[in-house]
N, C-alpha and C positions, 0 to 999 in steps of 0.2 A: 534570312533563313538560318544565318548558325544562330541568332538571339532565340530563336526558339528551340534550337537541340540544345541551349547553353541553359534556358532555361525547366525543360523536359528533366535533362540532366542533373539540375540542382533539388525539384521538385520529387523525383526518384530518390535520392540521397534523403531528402527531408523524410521522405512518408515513414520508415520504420520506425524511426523519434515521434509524429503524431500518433500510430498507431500504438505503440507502447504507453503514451500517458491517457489515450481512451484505455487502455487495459485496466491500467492503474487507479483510474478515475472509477470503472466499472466497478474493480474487486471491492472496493475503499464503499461505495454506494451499498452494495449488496451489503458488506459484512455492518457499514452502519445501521443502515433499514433492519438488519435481524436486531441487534443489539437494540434499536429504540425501538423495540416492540416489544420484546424480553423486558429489560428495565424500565420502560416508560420514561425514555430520557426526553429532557426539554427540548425546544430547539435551538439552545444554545448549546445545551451540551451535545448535542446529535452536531452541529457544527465544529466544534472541539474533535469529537471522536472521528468526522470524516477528515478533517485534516489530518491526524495522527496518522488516519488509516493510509488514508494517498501518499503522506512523505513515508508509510514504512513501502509500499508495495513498489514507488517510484526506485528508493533506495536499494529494493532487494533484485530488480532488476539490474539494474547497474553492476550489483555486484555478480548477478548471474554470469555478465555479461564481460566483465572484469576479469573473474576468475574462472572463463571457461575450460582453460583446459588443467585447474589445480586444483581436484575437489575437497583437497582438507582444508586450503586455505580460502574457499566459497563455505563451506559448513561455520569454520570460525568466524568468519565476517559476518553471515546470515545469523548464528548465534547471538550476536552481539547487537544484530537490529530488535531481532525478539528479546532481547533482556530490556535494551531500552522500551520496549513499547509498551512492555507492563509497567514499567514506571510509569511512563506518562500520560498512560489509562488509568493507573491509576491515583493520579493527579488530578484529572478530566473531571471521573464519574465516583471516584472514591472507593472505598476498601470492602463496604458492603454488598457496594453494585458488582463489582469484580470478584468476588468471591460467588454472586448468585451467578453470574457469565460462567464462572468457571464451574458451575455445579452443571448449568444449561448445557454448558458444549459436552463434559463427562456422559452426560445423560441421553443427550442426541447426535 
């Protein structure tokens, strides 16, 4: 009997960590799928950009959750996730492709 509150117990404590990486997993999908459909990326590169996209959206969490109660120092963390992400977008997809994304999102 207590092996099952023990485990109830651990499996409550688990779920908000699963349910945060379907979030992350979700955003990282969506925002890939627009972006290979806009640039007609490969599916190497469409593989590229959803990994980028899931380590930023996992990381922005964290920090959400880090610097709950300090919001200058959650803006500068989160800052510094979106600096790296356009570098390494544009690494992925290149200067062309990123510059037509950034006309696409301006626009819509």
């Amino acid at each position: 009997m207590i092996k099952k509150y023990i485990l109830i117990f651990a499996l409550t404590l688990s779920a908000p960590a699963v349910f945060a990486q379907d979030i992350a997993a979700e955003e990282a999908a969506e925002i890939t799928d627009e972006m290979a459909q806009v640039l007609s990326l490969s599916e190497e590169e469409k593989a590229k950009v959803y990994a980028i996209q899931h380590s930023r959206f996992q990381t922005a969490m964290e920090i959400r959750t880090q610097y709950a109660g300090d919001t200058d120092a959650k803006k500068a963390a989160l800052r510094k996730v979106y600096d790296k992400l356009h570098g390494k977008l544009l690494g992925a997809i290149g200067s062309d492709r990123m510059k037509a994304w950034g006309n696409y999102k301006r626009n819509y």
